[in-house]
PDB file of N, CA, C and O in Angstrom:
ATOM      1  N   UNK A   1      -9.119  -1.145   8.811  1.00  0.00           N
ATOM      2  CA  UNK A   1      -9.756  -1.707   7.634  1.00  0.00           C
ATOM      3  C   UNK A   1      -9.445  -3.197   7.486  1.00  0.00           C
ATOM      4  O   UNK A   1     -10.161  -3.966   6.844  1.00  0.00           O
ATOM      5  N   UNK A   2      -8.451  -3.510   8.054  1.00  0.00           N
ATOM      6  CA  UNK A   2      -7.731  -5.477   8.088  1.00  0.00           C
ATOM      7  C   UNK A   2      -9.618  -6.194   8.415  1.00  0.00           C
ATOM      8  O   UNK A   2     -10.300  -6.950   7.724  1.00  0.00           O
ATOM      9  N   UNK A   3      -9.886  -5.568   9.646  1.00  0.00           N
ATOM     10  CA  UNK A   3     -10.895  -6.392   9.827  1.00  0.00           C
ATOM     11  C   UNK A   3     -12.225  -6.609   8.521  1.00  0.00           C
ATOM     12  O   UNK A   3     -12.877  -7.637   8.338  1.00  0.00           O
ATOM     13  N   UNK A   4     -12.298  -5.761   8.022  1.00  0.00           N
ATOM     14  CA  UNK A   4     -13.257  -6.239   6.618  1.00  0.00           C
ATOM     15  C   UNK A   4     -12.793  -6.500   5.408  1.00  0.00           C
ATOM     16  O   UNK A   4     -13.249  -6.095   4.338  1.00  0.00           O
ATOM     17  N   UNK A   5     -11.790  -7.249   5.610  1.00  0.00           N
ATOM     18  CA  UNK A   5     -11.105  -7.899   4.646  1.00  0.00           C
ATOM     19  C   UNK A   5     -12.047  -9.020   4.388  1.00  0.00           C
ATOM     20  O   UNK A   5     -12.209  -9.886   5.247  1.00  0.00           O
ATOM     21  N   UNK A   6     -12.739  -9.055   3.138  1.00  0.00           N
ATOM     22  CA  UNK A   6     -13.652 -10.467   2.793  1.00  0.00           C
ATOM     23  C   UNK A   6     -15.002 -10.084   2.701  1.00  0.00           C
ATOM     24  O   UNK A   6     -15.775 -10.583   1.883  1.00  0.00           O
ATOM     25  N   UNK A   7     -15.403  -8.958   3.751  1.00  0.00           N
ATOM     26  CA  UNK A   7     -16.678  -8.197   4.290  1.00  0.00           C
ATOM     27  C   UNK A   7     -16.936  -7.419   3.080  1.00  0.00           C
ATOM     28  O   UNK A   7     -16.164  -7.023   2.206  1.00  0.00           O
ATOM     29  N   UNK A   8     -18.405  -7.271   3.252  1.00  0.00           N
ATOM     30  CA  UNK A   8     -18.872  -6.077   2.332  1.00  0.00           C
ATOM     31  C   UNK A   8     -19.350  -4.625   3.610  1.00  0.00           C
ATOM     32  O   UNK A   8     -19.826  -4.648   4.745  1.00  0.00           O
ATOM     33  N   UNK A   9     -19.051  -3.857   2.969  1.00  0.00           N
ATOM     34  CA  UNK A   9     -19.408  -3.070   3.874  1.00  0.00           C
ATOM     35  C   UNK A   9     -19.712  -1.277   3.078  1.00  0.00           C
ATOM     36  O   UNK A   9     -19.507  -1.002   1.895  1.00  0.00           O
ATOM     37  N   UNK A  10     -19.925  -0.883   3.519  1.00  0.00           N
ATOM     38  CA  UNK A  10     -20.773   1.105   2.638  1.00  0.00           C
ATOM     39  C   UNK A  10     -19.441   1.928   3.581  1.00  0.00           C
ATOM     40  O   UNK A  10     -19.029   1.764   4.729  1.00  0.00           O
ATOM     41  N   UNK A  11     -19.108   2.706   2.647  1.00  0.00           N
ATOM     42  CA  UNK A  11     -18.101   3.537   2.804  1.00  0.00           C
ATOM     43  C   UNK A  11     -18.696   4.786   1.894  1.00  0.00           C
ATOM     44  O   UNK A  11     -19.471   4.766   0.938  1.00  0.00           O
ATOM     45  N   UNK A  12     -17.999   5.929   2.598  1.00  0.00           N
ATOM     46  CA  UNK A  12     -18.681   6.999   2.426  1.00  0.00           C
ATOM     47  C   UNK A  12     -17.282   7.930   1.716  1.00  0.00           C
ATOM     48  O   UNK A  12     -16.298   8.237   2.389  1.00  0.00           O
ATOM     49  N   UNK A  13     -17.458   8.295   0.173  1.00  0.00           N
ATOM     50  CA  UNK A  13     -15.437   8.244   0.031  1.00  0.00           C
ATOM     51  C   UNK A  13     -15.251   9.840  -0.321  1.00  0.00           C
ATOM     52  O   UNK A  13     -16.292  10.317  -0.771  1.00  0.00           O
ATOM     53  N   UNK A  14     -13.974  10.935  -0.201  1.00  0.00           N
ATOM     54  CA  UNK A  14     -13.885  11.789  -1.215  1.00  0.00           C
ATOM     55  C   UNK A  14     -13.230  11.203  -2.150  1.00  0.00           C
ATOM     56  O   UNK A  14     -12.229  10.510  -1.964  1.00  0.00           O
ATOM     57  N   UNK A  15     -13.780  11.453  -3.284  1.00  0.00           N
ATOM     58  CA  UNK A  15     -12.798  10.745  -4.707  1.00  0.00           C
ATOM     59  C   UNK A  15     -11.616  12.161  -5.049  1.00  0.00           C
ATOM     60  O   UNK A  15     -11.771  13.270  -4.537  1.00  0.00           O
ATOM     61  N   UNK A  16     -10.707  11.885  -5.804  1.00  0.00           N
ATOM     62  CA  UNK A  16      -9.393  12.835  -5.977  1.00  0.00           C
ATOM     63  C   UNK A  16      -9.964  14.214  -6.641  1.00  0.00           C
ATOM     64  O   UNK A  16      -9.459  15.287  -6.311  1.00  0.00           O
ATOM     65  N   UNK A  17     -10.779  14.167  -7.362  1.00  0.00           N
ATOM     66  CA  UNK A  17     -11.604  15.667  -7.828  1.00  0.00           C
ATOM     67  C   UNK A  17     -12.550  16.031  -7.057  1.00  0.00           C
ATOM     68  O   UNK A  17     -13.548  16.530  -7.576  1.00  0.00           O
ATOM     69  N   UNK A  18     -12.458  15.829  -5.220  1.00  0.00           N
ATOM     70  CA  UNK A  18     -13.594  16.641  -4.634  1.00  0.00           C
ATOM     71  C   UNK A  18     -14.785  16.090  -4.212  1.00  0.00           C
ATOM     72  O   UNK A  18     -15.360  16.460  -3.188  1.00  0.00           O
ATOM     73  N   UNK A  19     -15.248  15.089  -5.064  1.00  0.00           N
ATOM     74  CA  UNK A  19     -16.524  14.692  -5.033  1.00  0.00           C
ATOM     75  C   UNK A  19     -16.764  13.576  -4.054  1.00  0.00           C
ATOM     76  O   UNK A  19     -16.040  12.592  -4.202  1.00  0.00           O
ATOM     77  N   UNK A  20     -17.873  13.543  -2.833  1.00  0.00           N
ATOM     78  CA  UNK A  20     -18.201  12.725  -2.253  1.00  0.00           C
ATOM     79  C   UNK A  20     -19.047  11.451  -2.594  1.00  0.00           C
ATOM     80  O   UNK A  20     -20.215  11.632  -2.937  1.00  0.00           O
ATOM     81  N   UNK A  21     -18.508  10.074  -2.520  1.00  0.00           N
ATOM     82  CA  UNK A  21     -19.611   9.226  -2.971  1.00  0.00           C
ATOM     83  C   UNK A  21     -19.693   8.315  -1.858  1.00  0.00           C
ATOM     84  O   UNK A  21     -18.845   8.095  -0.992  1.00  0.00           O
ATOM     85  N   UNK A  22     -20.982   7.758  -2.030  1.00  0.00           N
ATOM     86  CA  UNK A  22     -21.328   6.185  -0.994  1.00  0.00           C
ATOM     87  C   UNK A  22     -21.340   5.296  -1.675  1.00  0.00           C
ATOM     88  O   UNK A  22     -22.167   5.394  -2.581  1.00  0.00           O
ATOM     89  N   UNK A  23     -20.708   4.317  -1.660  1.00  0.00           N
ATOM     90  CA  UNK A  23     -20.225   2.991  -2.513  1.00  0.00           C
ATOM     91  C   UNK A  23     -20.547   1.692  -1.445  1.00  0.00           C
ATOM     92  O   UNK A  23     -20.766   1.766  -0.236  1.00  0.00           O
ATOM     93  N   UNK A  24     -20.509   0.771  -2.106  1.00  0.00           N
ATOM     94  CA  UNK A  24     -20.721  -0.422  -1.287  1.00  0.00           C
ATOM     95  C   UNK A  24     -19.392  -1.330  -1.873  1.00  0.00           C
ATOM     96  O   UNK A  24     -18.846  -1.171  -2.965  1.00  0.00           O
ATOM     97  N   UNK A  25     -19.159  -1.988  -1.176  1.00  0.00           N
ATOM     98  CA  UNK A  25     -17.760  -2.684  -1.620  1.00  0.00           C
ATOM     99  C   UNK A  25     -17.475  -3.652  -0.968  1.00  0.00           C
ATOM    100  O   UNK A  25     -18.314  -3.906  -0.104  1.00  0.00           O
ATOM    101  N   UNK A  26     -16.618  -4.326  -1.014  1.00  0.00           N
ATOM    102  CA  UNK A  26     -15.817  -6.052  -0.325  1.00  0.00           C
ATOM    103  C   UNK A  26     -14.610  -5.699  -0.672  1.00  0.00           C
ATOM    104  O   UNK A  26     -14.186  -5.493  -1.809  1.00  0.00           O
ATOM    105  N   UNK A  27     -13.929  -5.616   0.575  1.00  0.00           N
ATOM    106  CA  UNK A  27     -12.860  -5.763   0.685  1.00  0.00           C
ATOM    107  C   UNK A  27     -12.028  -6.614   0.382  1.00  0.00           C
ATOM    108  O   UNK A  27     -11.967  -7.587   1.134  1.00  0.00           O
ATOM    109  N   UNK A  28     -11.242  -6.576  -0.622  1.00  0.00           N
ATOM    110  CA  UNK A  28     -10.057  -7.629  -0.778  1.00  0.00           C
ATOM    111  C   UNK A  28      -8.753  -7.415   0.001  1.00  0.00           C
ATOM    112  O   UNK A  28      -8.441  -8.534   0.410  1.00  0.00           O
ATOM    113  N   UNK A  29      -8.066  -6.740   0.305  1.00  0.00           N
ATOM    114  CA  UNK A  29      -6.604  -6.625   0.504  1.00  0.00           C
ATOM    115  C   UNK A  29      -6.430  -5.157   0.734  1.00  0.00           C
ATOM    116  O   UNK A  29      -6.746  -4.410  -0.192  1.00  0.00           O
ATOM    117  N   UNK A  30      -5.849  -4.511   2.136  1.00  0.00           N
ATOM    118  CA  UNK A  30      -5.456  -3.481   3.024  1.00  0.00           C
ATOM    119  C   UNK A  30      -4.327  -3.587   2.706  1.00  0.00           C
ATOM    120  O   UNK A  30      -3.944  -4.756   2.640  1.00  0.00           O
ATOM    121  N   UNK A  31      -3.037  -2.242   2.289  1.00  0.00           N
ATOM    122  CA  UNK A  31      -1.831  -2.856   2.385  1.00  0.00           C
ATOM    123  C   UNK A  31      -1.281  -0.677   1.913  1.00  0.00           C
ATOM    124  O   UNK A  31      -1.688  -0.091   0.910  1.00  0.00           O
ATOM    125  N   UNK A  32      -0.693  -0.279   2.597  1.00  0.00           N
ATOM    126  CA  UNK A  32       0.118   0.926   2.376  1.00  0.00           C
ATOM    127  C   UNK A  32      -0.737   1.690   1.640  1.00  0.00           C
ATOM    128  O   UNK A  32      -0.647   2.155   0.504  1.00  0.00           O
ATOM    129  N   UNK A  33      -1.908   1.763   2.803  1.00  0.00           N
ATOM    130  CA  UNK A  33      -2.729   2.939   3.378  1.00  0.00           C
ATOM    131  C   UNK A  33      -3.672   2.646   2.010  1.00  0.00           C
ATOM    132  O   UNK A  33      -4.691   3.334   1.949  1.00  0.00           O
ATOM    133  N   UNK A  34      -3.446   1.726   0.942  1.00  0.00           N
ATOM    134  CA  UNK A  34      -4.757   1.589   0.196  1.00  0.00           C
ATOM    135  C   UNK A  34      -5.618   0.211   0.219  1.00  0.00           C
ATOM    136  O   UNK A  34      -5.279  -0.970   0.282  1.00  0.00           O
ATOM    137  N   UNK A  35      -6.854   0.854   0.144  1.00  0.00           N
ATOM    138  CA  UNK A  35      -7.960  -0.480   0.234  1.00  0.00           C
ATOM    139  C   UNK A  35      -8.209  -1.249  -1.237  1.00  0.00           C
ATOM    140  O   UNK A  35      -9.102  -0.795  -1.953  1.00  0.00           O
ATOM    141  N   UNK A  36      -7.446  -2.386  -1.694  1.00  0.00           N
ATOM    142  CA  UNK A  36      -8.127  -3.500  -2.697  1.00  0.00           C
ATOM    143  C   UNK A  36      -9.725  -3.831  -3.200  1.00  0.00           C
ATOM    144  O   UNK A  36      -9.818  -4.992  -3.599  1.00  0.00           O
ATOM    145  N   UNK A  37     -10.880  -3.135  -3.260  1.00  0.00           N
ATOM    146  CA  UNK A  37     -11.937  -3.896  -3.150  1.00  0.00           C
ATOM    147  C   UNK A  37     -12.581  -4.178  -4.200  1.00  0.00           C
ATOM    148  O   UNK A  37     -12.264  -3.546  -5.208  1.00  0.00           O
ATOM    149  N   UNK A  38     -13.773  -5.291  -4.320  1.00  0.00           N
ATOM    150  CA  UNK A  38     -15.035  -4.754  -5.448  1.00  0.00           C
ATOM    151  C   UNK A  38     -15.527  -3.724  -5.248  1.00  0.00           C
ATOM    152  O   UNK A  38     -15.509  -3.320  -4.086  1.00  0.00           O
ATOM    153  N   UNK A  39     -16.041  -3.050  -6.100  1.00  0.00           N
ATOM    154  CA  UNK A  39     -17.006  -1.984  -6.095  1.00  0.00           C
ATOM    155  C   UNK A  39     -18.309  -2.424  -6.572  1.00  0.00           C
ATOM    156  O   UNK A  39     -18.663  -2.326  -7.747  1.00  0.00           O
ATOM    157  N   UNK A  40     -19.137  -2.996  -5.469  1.00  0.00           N
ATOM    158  CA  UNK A  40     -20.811  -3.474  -5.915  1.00  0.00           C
ATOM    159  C   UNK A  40     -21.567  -2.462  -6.392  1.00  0.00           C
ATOM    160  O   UNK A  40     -22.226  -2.706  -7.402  1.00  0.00           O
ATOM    161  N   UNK A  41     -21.652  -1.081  -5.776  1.00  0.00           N
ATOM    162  CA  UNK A  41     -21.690  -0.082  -6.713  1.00  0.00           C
ATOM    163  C   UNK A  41     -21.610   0.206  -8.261  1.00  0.00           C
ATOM    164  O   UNK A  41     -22.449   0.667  -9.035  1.00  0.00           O
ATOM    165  N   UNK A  42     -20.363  -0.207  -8.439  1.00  0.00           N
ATOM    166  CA  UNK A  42     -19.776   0.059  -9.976  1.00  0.00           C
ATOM    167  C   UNK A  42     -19.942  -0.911 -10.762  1.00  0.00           C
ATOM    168  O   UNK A  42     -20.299  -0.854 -11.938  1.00  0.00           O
ATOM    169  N   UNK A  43     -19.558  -2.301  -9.816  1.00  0.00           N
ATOM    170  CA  UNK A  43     -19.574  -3.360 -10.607  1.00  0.00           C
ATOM    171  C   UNK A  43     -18.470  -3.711 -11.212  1.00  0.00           C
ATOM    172  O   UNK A  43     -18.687  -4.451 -12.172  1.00  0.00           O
ATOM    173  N   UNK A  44     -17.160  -3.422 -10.986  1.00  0.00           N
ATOM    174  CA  UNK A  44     -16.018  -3.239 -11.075  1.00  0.00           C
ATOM    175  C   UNK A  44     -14.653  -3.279  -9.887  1.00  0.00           C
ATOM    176  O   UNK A  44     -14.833  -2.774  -8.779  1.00  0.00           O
ATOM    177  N   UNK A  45     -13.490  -3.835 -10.196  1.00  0.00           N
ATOM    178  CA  UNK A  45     -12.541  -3.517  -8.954  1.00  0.00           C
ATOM    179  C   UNK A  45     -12.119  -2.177  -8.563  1.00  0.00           C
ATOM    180  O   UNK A  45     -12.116  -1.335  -9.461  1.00  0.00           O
ATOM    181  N   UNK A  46     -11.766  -1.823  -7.407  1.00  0.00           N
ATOM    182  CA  UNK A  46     -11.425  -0.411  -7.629  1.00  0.00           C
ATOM    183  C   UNK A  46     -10.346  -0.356  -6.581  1.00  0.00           C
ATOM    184  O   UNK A  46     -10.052  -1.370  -5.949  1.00  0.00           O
ATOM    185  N   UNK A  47      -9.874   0.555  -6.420  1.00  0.00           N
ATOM    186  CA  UNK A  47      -8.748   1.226  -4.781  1.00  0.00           C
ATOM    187  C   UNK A  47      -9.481   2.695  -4.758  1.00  0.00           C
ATOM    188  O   UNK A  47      -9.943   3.628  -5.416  1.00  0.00           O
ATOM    189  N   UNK A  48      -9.168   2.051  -3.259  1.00  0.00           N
ATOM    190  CA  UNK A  48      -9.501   3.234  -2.254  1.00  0.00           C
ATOM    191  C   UNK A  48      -8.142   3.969  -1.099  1.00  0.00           C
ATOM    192  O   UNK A  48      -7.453   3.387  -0.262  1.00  0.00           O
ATOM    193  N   UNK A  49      -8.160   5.164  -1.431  1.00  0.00           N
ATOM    194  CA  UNK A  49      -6.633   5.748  -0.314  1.00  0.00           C
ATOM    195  C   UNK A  49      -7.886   5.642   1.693  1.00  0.00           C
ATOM    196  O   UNK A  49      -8.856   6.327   2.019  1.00  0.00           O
ATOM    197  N   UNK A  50      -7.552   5.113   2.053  1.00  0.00           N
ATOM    198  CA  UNK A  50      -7.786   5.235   3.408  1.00  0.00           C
ATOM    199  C   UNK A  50      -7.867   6.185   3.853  1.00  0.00           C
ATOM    200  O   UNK A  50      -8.474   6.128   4.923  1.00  0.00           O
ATOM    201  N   UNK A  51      -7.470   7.375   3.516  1.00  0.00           N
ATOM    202  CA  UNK A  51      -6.934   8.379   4.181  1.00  0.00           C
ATOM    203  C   UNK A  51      -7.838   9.487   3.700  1.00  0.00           C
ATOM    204  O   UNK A  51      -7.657  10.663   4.019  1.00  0.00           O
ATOM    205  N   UNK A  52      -9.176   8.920   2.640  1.00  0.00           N
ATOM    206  CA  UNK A  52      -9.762   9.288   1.769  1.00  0.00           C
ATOM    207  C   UNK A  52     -11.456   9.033   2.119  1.00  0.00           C
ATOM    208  O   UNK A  52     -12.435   9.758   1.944  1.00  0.00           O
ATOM    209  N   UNK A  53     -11.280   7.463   2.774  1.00  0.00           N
ATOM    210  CA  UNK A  53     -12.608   7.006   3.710  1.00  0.00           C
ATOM    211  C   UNK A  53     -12.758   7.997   4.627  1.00  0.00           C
ATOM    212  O   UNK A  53     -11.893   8.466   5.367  1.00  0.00           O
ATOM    213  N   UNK A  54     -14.411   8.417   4.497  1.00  0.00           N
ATOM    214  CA  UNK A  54     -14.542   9.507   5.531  1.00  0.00           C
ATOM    215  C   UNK A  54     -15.436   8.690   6.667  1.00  0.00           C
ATOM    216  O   UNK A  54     -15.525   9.100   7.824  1.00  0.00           O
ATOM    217  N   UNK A  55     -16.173   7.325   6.132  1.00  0.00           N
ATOM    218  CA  UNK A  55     -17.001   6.901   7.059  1.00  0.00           C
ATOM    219  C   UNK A  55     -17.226   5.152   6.628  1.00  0.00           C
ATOM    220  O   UNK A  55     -17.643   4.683   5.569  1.00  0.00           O
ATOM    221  N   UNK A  56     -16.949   4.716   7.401  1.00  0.00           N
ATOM    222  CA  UNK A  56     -17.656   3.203   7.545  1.00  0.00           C
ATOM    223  C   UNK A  56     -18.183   1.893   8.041  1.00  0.00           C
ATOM    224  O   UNK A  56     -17.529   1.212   8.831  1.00  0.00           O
ATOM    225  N   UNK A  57     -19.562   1.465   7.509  1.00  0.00           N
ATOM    226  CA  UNK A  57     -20.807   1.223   8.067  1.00  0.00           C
ATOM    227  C   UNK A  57     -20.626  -0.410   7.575  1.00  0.00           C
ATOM    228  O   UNK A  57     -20.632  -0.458   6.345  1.00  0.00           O
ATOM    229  N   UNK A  58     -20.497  -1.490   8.080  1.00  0.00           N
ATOM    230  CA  UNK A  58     -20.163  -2.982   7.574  1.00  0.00           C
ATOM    231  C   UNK A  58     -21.956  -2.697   7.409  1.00  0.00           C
ATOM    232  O   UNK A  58     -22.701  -1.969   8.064  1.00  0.00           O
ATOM    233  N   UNK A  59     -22.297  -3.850   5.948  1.00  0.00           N
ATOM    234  CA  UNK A  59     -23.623  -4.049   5.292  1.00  0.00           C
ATOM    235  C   UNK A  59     -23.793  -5.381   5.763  1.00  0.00           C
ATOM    236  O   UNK A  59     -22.952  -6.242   5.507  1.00  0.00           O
ATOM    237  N   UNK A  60     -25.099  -5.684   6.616  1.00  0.00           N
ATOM    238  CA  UNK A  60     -25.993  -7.039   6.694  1.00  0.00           C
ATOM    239  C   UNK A  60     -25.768  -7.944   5.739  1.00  0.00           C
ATOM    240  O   UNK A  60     -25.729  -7.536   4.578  1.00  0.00           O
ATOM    241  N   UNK A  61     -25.608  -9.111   5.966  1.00  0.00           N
ATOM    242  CA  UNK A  61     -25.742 -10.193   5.135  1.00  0.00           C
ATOM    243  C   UNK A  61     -27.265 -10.555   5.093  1.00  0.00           C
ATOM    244  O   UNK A  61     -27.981 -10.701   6.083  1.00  0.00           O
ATOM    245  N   UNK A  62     -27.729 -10.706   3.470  1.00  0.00           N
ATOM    246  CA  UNK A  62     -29.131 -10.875   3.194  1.00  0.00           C
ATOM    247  C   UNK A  62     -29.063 -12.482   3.255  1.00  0.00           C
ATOM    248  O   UNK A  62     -27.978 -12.851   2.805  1.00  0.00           O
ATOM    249  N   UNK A  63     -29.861 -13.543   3.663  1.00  0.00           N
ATOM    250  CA  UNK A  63     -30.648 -14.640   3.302  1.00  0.00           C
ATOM    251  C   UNK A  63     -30.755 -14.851   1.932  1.00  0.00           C
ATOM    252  O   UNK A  63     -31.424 -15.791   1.503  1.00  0.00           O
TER     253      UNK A  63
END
């Protein structure tokens, strides 16, 4: 995950009650197994457990 540090990229997550979501996010800061990011999704900061990412797809930069 170091490498999309700054990157936006779609991650595919289980959240702690089960539920699968696809979020889009920018990575801020990797550090003891949790991910720092925005949540463009939410619109909000959030953490993510790594261990929790089931899939991820770096997002195109638009023009």
């Amino acid at each position: 995950m170091q490498k999309y540090i700054g990157r936006r990229i779609e991650i595919i997550y289980l959240s702690s009650d089960g539920r699968f979501t696809k979020r889009t996010i920018r990575v801020i800061d990797v550090r003891g197994g949790i991910v720092r990011a925005y949540c463009i999704t939410s619109g909000a900061p959030r953490t993510f457990r790594i261990a929790n990412i089931l899939a991820v797809r770096p997002v195109a930069r638009t023009a």
